[in-house]
N, C-alpha and C positions, 0 to 999 in steps of 0.2 A: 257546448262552448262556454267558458268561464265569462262570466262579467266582470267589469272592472268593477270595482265601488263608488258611487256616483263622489262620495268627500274627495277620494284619492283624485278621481278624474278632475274633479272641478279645482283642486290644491295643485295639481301639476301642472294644470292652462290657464290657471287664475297669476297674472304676470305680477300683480301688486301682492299677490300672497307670497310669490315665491321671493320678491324683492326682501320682504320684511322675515322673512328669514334664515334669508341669505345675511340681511343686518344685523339678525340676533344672532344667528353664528358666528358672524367675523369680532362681536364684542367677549365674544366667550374662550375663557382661556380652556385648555386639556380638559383639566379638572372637573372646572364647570359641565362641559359638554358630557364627560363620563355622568357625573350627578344627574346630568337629565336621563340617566337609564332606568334609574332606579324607583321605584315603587316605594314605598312608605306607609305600612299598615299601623294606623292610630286611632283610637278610640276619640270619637268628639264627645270630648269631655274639655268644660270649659274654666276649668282648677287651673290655678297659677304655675302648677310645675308642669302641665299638659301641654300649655300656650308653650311656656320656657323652652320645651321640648320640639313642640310647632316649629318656633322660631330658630331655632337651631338645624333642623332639619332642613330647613328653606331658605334659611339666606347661608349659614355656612358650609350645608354640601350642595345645593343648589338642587334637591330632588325635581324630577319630572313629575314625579306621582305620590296621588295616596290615596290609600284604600282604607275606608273606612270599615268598622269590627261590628261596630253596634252603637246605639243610645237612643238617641230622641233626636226628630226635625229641629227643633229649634235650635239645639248645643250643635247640630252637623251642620246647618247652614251660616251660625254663626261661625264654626272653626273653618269651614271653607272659605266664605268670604275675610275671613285673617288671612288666611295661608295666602289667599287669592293676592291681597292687600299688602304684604309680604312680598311678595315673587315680582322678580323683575320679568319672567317670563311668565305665563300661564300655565298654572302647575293641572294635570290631566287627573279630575276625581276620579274613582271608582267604586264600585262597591261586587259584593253576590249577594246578589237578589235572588233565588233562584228560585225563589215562589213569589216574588214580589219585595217589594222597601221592609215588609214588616218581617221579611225573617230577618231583617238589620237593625230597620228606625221603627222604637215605638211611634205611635202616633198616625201610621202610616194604613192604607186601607190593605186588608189582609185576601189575597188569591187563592186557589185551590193548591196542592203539591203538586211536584212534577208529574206523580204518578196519577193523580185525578185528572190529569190535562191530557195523558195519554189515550186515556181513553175516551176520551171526543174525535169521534167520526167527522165535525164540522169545520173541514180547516177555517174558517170563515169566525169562528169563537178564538180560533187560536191565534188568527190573524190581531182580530182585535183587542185580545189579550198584550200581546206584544205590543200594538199600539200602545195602548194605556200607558204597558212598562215603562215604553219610550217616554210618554209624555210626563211622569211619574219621576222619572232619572232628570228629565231638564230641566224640568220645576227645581230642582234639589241640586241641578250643577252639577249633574254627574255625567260624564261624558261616557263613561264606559260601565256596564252592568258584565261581570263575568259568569253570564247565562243564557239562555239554556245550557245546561250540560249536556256532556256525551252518555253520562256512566249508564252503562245498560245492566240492571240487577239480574245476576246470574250466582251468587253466592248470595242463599238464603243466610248463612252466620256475620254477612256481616252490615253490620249495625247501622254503618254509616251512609251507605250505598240507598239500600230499600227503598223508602219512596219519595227519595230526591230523585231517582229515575222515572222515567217515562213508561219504563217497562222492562218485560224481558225478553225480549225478542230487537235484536240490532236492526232487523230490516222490517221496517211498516210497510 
C-alpha cells in the first residue's frame, strides 16, 4: 500500500494552511500563477548583475523556484535570503546534492558518491546519511535536494552516469 507523505497529509487537513493559500491564489493574476511553475537555475553569486538578474526573475515573472549550480554557503544563503526577501510568495530552493552540499556549496562537509553508499550492507548508515542531508538542506533553506538518483550504471562509456550510481544492478 502507497503512503501518503506526512507534508501533503498534514497541508490538506491543516485548515489555516489551506486558507492562506487559497488567499495567495485569489491575489494572483494567470501569469503570476503560470510563474510559480517555473524553476530558476542561478549561480549564488553575489555581483551586481547576478542580484539584477535575482530580482528580475522574482518580482517580474514571479518564479516558484530556484535551483542553485554551485558556489559557497555564504553567497547561497545570502542570495536565498534576497530572493526570499524579494518574493511576495516563498520561492521553493533546491539544489543536486547527490553526494552531499559539496558537490554544490564549497565550504560544505563532503559524503562518500553514490556508488560508495551502494555498497553499505547497513541500511541504518544510509538511513542516517539521509538524515544529515535533511538536516544539511534546512540549515541552507533548501527545501528540495534532487536526490538520490535512479541512474543504474549499465554503459561502461559513459562518463557521466559511473559513480553518481549506486551500482549496476536495478534491483538490490
Amino acid at each position: 500500500a502507497q503512503v501518503e507523505p506526512l507534508l501533503l497529509f498534514k497541508a490538506q487537513h491543516d485548515k489555516q494552511c489551506q486558507k492562506w493559500v487559497q488567499a495567495q491564489m485569489s491575489k494572483m493574476s494567470i501569469r503570476e500563477k503560470v510563474g510559480q511553475l517555473f524553476i530558476y537555475t542561478l549561480a549564488p553569486d553575489e555581483s551586481k548583475a547576478n542580484m539584477k538578474l535575482l530580482a528580475k526573475v522574482v518580482k517580474k515573472y514571479k518564479i516558484g523556484g530556484l535551483l542553485f549550480s554551485g558556489g559557497d554557503v555564504y553567497s547561497q544563503a545570502n542570495v536565498t535570503n534576497a530572493a526570499q526577501y524579494m518574493s511576495q510568495i516563498p520561492i521553493m530552493v533546491m539544489c543536486d546534492g547527490e553526494w552531499g552540499l559539496a558537490m554544490r556549496l564549497r565550504g560544505t562537509p563532503s559524503f562518500p558518491i553514490n556508488m560508495t553508499l551502494g555498497c553499505i550492507q547497513d541500511d541504518r548508515l544510509i538511513y542516517e546519511y539521509g538524515r544529515e542531508m535533511a538536516r544539511q538542506c534546512r540549515y541552507m533553506g533548501i527545501q528540495c535536494n534532487f536526490a538520490p538518483d535512479a541512474d543504474v550504471n549499465i554503459n561502461p562509456k559513459n562518463p557521466v552516469i559511473n559513480s553518481r550510481s549506486f551500482g549496476e544492478n536495478a534491483i538490490r
